[in-house]
KEKE-3310 file (N, C-alpha, C; in steps of 0.2 Angstrom, whole numbers, plus 5000, padded with zeros to 4 digits):
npx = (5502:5492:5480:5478:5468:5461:5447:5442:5448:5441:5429:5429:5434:5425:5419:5431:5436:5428:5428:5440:5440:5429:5434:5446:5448:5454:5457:5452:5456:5448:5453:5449:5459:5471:5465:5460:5443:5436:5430:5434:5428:5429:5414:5413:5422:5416:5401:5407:5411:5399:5389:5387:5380:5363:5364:5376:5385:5383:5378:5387:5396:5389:5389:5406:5401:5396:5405:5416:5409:5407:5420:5425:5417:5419:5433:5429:5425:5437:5444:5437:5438:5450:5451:5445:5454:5464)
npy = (5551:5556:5567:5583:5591:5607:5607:5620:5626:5619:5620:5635:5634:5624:5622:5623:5612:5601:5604:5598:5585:5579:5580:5579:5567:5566:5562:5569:5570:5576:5584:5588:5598:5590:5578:5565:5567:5565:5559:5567:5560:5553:5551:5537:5531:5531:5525:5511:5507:5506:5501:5488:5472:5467:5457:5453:5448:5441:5432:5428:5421:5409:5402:5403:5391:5382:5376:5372:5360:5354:5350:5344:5334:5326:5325:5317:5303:5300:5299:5286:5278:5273:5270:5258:5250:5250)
npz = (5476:5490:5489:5500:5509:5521:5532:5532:5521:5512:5512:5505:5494:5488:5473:5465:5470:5466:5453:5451:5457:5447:5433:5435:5439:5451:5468:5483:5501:5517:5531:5548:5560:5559:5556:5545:5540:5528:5512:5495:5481:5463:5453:5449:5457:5467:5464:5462:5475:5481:5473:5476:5475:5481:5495:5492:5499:5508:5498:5494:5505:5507:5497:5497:5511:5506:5499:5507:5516:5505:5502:5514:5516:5505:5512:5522:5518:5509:5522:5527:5519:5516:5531:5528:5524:5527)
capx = (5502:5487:5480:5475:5465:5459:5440:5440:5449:5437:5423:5429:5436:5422:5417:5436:5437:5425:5431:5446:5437:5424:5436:5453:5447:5456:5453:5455:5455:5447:5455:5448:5463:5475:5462:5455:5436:5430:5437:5427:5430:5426:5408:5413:5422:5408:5398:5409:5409:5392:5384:5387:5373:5361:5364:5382:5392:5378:5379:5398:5398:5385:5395:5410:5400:5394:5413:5419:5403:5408:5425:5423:5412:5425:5438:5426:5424:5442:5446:5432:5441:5458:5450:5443:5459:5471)
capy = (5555:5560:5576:5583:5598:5606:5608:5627:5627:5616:5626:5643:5631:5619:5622:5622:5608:5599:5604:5592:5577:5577:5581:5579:5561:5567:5560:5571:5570:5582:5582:5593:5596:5586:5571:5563:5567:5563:5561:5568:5555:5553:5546:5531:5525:5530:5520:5506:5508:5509:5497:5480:5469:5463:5452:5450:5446:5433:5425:5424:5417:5404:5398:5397:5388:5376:5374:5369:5357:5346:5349:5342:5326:5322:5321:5310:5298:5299:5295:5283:5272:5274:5267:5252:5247:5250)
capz = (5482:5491:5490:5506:5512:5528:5530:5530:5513:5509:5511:5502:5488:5485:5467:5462:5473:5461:5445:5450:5457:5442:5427:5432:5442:5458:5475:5490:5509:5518:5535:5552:5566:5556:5556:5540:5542:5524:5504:5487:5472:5459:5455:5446:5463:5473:5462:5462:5483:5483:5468:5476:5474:5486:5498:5487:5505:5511:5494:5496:5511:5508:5491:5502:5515:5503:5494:5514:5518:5499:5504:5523:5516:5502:5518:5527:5512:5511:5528:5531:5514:5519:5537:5527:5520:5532)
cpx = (5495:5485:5475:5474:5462:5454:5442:5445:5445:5430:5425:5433:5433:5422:5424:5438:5434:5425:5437:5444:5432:5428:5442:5453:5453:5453:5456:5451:5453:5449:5453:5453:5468:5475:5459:5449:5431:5435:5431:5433:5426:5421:5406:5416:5417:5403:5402:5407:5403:5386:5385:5380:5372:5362:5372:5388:5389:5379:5386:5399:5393:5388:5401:5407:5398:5399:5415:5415:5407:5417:5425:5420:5416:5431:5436:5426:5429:5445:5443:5435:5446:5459:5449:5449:5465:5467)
cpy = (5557:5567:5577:5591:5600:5609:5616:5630:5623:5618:5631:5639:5624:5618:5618:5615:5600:5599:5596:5585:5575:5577:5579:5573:5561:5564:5565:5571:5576:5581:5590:5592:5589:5578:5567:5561:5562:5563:5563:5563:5553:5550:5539:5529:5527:5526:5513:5505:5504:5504:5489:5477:5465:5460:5448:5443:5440:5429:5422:5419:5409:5400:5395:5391:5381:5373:5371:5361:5352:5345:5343:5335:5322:5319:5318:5305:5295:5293:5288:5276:5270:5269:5259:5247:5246:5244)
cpz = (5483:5492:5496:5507:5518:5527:5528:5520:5509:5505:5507:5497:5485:5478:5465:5465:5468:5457:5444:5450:5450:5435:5429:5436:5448:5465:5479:5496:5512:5528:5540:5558:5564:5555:5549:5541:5534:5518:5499:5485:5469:5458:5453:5452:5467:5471:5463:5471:5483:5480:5470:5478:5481:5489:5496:5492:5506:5506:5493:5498:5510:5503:5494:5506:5512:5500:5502:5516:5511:5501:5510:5519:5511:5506:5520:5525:5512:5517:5529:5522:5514:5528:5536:5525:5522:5540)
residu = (UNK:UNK:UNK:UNK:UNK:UNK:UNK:UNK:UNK:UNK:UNK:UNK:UNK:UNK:UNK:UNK:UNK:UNK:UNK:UNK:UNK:UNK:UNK:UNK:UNK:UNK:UNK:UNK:UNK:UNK:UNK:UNK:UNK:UNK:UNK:UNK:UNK:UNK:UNK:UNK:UNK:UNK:UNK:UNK:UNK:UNK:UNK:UNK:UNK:UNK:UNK:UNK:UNK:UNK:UNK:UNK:UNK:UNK:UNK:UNK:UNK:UNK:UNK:UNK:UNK:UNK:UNK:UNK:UNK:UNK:UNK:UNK:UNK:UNK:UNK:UNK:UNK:UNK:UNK:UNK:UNK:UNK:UNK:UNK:UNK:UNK)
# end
């Protein structure tokens, strides 16, 4: 279960608010007018969040795009020997 709070309890219960995310590894929601505005957690997921390597997504995507491309030419090969024989 999520733990949720409303900003103004947020404000006049910061510290203790922090006690819980840093030591007791808590996440909570901080919600204004019954909206989720913002969450504390822990600094180990914020680093995780937050530590992705450069360019991590563009080299993703360029590995798949390279894994599609030898994919796609093996089907060509394929089809273009399957052509020859039939």
């Amino acid at each position: 279960m999520q733990n949720v709070i409303n900003a103004y309890k947020a404000r006049t219960n910061f510290g203790e608010l922090l006690n819980e995310v840093s030591y007791q590894k808590k996440s909570i929601v901080i919600q204004r007018a019954n909206k989720d505005m913002a969450a504390l957690v822990p600094m180990e997921i914020f680093q995780a969040i937050v530590d992705v390597p450069e360019n991590g997504i563009e080299l993703y995507s360029n590995q798949r795009i390279a894994e599609f491309e030898k994919a796609d030419a093996i089907s060509a090969d394929l089809k273009q020997k399957l052509d020859s024989i039939i």
